[in-house]
SERO-444509 format. One record per residue (C-alpha): residue in three letters; x, y, z. Coordinates in nm, 3 decimals, always signed. Layout:
// residues N
NODE type      c1      c2      c3
NODE  ALA       X       Y       Z
...
END
This chain:
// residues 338
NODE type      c1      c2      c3
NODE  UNK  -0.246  -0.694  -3.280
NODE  UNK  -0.264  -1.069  -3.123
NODE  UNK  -0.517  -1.163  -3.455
NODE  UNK  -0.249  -1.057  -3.694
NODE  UNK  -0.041  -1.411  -3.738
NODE  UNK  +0.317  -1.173  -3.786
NODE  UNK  +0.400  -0.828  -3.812
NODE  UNK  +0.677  -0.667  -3.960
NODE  UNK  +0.985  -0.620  -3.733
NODE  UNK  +1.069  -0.312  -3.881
NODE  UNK  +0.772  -0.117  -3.877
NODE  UNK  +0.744  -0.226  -3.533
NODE  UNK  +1.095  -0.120  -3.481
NODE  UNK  +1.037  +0.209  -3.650
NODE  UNK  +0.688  +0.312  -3.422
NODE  UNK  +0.943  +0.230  -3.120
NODE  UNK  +1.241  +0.465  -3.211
NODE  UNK  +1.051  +0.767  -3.342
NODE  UNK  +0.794  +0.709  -2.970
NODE  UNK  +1.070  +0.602  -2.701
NODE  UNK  +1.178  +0.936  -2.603
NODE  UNK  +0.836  +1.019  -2.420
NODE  UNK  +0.677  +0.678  -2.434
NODE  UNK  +0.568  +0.629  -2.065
NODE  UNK  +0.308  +0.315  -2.116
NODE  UNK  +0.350  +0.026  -2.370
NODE  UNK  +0.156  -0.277  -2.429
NODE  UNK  +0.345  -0.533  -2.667
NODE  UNK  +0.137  -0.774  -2.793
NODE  UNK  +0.233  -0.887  -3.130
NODE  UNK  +0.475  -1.128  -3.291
NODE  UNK  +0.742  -1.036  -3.532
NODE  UNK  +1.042  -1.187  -3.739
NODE  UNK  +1.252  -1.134  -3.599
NODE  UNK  +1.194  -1.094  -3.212
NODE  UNK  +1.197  -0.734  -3.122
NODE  UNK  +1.416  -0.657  -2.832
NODE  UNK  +1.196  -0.444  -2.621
NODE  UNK  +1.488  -0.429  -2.366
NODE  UNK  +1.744  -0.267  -2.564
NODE  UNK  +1.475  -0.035  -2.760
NODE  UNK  +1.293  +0.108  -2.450
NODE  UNK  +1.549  +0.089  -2.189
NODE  UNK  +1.772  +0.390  -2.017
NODE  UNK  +1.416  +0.585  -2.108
NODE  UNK  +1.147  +0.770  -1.938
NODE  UNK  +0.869  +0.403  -1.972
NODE  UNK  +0.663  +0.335  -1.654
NODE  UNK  +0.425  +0.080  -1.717
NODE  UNK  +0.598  -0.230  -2.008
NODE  UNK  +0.312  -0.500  -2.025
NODE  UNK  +0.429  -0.705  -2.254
NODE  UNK  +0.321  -1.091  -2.444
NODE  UNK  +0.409  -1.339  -2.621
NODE  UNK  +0.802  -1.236  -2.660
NODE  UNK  +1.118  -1.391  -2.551
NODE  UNK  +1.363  -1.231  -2.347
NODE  UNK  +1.719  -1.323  -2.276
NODE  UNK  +2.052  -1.204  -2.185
NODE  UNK  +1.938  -0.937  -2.007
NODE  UNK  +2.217  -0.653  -1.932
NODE  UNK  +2.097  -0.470  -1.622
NODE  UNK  +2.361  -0.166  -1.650
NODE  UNK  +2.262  -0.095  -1.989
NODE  UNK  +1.909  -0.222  -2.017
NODE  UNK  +1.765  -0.025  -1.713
NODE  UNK  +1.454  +0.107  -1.673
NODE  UNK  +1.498  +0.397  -1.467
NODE  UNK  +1.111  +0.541  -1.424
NODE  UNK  +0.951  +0.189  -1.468
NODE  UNK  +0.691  +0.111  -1.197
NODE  UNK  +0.486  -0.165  -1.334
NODE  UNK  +0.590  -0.449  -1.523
NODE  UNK  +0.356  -0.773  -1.666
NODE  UNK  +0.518  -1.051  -1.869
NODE  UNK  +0.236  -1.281  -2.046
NODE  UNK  +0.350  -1.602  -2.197
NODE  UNK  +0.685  -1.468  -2.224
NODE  UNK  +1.006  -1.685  -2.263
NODE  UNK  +1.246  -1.607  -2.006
NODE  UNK  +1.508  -1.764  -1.821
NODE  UNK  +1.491  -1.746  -1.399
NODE  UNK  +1.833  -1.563  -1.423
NODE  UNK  +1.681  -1.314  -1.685
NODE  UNK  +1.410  -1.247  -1.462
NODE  UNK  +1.544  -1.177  -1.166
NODE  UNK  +1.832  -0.891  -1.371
NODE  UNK  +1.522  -0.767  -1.534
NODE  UNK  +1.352  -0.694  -1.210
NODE  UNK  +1.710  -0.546  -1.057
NODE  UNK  +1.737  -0.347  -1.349
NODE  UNK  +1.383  -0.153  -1.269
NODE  UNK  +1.489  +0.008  -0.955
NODE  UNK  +1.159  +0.210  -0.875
NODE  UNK  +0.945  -0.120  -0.964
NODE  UNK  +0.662  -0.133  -0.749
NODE  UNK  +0.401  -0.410  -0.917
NODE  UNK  +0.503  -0.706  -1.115
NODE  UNK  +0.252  -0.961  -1.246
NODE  UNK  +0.378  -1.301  -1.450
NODE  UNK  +0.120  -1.483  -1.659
NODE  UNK  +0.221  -1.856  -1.780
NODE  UNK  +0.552  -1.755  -1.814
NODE  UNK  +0.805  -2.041  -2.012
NODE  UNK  +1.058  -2.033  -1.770
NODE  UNK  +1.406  -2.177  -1.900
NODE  UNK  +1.604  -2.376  -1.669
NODE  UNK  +1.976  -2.535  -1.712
NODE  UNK  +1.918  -2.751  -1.418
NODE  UNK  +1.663  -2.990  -1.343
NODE  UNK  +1.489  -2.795  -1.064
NODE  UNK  +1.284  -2.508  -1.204
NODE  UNK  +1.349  -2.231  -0.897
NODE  UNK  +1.291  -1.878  -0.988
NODE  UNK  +1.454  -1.607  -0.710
NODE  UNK  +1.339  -1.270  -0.714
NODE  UNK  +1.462  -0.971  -0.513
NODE  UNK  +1.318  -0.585  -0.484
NODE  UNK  +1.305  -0.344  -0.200
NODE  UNK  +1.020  -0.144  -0.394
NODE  UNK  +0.761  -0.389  -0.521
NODE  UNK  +0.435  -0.307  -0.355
NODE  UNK  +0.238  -0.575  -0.569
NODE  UNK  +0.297  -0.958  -0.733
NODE  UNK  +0.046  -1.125  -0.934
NODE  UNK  +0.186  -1.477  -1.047
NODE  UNK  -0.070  -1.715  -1.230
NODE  UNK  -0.023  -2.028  -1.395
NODE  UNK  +0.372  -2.122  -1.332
NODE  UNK  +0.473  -2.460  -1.236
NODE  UNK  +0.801  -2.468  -1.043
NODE  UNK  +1.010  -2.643  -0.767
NODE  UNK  +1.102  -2.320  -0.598
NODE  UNK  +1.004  -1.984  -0.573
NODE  UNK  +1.171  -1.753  -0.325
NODE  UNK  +1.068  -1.371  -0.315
NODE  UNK  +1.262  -1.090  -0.114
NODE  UNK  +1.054  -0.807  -0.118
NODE  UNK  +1.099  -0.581  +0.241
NODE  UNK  +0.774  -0.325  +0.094
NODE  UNK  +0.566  -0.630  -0.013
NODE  UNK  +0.170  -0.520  +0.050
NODE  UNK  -0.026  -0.743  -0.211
NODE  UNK  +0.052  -1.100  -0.294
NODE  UNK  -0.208  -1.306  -0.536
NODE  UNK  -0.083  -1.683  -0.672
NODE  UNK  -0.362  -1.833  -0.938
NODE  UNK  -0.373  -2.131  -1.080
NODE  UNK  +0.007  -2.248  -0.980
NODE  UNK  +0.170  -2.595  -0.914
NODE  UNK  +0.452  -2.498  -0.666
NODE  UNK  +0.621  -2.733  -0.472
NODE  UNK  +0.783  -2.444  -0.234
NODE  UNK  +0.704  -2.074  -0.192
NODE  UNK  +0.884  -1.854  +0.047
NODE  UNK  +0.829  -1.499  +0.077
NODE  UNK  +1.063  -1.298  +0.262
NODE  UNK  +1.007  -0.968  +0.368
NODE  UNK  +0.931  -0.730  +0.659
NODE  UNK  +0.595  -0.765  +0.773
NODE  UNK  +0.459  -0.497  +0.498
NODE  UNK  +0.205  -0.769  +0.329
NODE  UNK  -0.187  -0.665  +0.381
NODE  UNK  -0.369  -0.858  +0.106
NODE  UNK  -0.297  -1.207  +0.068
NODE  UNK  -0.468  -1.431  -0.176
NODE  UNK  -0.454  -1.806  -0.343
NODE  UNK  -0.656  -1.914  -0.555
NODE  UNK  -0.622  -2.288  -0.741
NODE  UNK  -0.298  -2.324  -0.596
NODE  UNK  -0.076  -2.670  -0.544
NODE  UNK  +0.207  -2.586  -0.303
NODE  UNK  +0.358  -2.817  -0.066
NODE  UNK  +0.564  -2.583  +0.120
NODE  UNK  +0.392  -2.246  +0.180
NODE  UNK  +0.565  -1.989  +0.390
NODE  UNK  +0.448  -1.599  +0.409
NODE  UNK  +0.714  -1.487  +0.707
NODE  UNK  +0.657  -1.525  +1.086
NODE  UNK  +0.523  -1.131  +1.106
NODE  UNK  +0.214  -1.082  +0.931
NODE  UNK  +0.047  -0.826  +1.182
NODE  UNK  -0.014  -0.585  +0.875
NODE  UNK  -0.244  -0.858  +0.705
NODE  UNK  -0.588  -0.685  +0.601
NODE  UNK  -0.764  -0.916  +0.366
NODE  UNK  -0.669  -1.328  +0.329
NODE  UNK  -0.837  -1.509  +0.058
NODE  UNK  -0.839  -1.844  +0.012
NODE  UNK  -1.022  -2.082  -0.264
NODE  UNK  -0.987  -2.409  -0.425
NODE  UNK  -0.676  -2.471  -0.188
NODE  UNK  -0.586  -2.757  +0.026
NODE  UNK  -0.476  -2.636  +0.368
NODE  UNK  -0.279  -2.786  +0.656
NODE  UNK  -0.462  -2.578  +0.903
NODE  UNK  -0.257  -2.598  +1.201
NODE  UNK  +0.104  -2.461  +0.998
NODE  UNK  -0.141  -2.213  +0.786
NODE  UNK  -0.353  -2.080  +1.133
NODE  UNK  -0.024  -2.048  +1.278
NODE  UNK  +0.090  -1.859  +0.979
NODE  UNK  -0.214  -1.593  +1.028
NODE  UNK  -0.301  -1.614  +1.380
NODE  UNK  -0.153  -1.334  +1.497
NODE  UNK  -0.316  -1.153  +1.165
NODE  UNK  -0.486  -0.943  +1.467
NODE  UNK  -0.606  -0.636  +1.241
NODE  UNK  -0.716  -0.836  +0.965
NODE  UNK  -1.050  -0.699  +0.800
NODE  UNK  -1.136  -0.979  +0.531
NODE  UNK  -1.127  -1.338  +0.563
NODE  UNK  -1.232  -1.543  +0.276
NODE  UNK  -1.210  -1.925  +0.312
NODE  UNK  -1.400  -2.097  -0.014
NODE  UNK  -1.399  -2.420  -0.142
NODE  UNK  -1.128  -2.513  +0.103
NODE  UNK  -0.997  -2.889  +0.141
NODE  UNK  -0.817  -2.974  +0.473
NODE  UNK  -0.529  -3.152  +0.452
NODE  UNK  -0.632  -3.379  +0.721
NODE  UNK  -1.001  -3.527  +0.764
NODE  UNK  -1.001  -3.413  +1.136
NODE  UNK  -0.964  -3.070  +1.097
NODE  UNK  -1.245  -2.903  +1.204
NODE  UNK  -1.248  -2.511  +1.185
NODE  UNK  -1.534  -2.318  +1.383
NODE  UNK  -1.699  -1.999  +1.385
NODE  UNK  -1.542  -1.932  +1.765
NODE  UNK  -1.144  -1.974  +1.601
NODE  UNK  -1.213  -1.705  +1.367
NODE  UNK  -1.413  -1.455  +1.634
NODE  UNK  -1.121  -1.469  +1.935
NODE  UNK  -0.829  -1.478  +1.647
NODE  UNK  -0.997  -1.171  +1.387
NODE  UNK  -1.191  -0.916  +1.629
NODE  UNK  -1.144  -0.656  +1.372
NODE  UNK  -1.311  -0.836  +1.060
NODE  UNK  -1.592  -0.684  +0.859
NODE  UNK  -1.611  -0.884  +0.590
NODE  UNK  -1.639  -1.293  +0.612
NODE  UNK  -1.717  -1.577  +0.283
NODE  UNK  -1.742  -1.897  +0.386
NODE  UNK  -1.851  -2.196  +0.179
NODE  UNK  -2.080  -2.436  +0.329
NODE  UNK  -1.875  -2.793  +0.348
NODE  UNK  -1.986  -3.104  +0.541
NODE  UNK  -1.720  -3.414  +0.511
NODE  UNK  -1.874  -3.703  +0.736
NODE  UNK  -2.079  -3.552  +0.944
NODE  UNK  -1.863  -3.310  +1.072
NODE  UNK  -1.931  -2.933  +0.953
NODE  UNK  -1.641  -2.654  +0.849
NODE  UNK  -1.708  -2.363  +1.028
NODE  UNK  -1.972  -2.467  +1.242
NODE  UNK  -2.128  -2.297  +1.538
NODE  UNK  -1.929  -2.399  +1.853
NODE  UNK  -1.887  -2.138  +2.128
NODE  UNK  -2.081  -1.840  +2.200
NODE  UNK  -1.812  -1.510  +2.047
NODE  UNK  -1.988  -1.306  +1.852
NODE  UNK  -1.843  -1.154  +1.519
NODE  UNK  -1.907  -0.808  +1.641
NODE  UNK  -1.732  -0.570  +1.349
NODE  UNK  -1.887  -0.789  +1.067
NODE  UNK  -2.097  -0.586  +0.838
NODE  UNK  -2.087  -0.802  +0.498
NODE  UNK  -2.162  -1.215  +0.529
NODE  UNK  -2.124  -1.429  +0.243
NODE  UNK  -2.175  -1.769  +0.240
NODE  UNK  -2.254  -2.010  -0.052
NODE  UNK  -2.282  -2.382  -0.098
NODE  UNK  -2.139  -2.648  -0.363
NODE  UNK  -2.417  -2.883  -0.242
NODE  UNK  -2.721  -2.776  -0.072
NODE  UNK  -2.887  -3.013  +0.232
NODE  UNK  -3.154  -2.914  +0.486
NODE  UNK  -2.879  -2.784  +0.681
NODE  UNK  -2.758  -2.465  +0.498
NODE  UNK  -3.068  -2.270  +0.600
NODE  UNK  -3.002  -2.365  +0.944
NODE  UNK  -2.625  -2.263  +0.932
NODE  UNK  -2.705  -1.928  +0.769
NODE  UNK  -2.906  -1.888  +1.042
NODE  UNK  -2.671  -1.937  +1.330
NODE  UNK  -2.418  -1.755  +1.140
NODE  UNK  -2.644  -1.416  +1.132
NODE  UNK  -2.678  -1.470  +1.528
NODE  UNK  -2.309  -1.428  +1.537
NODE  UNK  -2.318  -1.127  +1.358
NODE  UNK  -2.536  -0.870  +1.541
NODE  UNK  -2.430  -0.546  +1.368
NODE  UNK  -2.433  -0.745  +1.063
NODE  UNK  -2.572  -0.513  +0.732
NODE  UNK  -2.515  -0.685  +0.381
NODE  UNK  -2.587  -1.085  +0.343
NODE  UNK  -2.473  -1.257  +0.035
NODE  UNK  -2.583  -1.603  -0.077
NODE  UNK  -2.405  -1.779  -0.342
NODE  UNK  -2.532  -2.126  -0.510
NODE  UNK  -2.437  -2.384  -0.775
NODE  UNK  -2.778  -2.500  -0.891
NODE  UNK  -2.728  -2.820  -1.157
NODE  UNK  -2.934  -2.819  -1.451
NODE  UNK  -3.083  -3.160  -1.400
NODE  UNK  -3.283  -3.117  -1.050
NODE  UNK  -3.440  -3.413  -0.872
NODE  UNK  -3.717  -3.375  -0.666
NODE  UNK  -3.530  -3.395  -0.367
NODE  UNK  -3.324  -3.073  -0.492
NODE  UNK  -3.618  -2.901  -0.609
NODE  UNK  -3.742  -2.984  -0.207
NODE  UNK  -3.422  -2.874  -0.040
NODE  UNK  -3.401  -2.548  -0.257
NODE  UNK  -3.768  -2.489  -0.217
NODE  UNK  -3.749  -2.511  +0.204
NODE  UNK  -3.442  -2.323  +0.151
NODE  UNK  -3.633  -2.042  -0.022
NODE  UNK  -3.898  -2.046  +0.268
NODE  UNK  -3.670  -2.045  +0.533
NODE  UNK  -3.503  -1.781  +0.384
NODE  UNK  -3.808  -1.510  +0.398
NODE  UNK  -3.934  -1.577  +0.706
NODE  UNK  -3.511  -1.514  +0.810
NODE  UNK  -3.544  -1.192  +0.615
NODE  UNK  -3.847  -1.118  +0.831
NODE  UNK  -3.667  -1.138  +1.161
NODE  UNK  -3.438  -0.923  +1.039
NODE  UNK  -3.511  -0.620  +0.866
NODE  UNK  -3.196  -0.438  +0.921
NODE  UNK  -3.008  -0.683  +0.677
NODE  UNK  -2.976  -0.673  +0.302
NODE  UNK  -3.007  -0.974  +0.128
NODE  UNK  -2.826  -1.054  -0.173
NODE  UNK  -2.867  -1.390  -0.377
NODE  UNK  -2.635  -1.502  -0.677
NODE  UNK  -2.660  -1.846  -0.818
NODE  UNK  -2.470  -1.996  -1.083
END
């Protein structure tokens, strides 16, 4: 009920007591004066899945208020404190995905750090939180996804469980995933600035990793180059690249040095910001890398207000594109513009 301005605490009180003894999934999303306390309600009772919004929690008692059977928890623009947090997640013992969305985070001291600690979380979806420090411990960690965060450290510590890693819209100055990441299956990067040389070192010996996704990438430094041949030798087992098409003065991300081929790719997607003369020619080399190669996927931003020397470019582009097509049959080609 997120139209309704305020609802009556008591009905909402009432629809809780008479429901709690089987309730298994509940989805809060209404405010009420008073606040409801959801904890002390729900809690020592058979709930798995407590998505809730737009609440406040505090003074969180983790031997009372447990949660016993809960395996998912999502807090959406909820007020907590970091201490509350981290009890609330201790008092969910068979958690096993958490997700955070613009959480008001309330701090005594003046750095924000938020410290979180499970054995059993599989799964952590955190988007839009702005903090100094955020350290997870989570030893059965397998999906991690930050959006649209301003962090100036994140460490995650754990046991070399993680397979899906992805950022997206992220500002973090100190980024740290654990030294073994040999488990990593799919890494997805966009609208980040890297440091290449700390972050390849981070997944480098990612040796089994199946998805790489590097879009809309800035490098932290101007001579960073990062080529076709690095992500060959370093990912034999991929099957799925996206790459963005980026040229910073003169010199080309993920360009066509060396001869490795990208054997165990099936599905190639690459897409362009701005378009030159180039991009056909790059698609092109790309698919030469890719001999087994099944699906291709082109993405492009197309303004509204073309010149003629757009119109050009995307015209060639279209021509250069069948008579690719042409030389090879076996591929399916995919185009989505935006």
């Amino acid at each position: 009920m997120e139209d309704v301005d305020e609802f009556s605490a008591s009905t909402v009180i009432a629809w809780l007591m008479y429901t709690r003894e089987t309730l298994r999934h509940l989805y809060y999303n209404v405010k009420t004066t008073p606040n409801v306390n959801i904890l002390e309600l729900c809690g020592r009772h058979k709930l798995e899945i407590l998505d809730l919004a737009h609440n406040s929690i505090s003074g969180v008692e983790p031997n009372y208020q447990r949660f016993p059977c809960l395996k998912s928890l999502s807090l959406s623009y909820v007020s907590i404190s970091a201490l509350d947090l981290n009890l609330l997640v201790s008092a969910c013992p068979k958690i096993e995905a958490l997700e955070l969305v613009n959480p008001e985070i309330a701090m005594s001291d003046a750095q924000v750090t938020v410290e979180l600690s499970s054995s059993t979380l599989k799964s952590v979806y955190v988007e839009a939180i702005s903090l100094d420090k955020f350290i997870l411990e989570a030893d059965g960690i397998e999906c991690l996804h930050l959006k649209d965060c301003a962090l100036e450290v994140f460490e995650l510590i754990g046991k070399g469980t993680l397979k899906h890693f992805k950022i997206d819209d992220v500002s973090v100055i100190h980024l740290d995933i654990g030294e073994t990441v040999e488990n990593l299956e799919i890494v997805d990067i966009s609208n980040f600035t890297i440091i290449w040389p700390k972050f390849y070192q981070m997944i480098s010996k990612s040796s089994n990793l199946k998805r790489l996704r590097l879009w809309d990438v800035m490098f932290d430094d101007e001579d960073e180059v990062v080529d076709v041949e690095t992500i060959a030798t370093c990912f034999p087992q991929l099957s799925h690249l996206s790459l963005s098409y980026d040229v910073r003065d003169g010199a080309l991300h993920y360009g066509l040095q060396g001869s490795s081929c990208l054997e165990n790719v099936l599905v190639l997607e690459l897409g362009w910001t701005v378009i030159n003369s180039l991009f056909s020619h790059w698609v092109e080399g790309l698919l030469k890398r890719c001999p087994n190669l099944k699906k291709l996927i082109i993405h492009g931003v197309v303004s509204e207000a073309k010149s003629e020397e757009e119109c050009l470019i995307l015209a060639n582009f279209t021509t250069s594109m069948i008579e690719l097509m042409r030389r090879y049959t076996h591929v399916d080609p995919h185009f989505k513009y935006e």
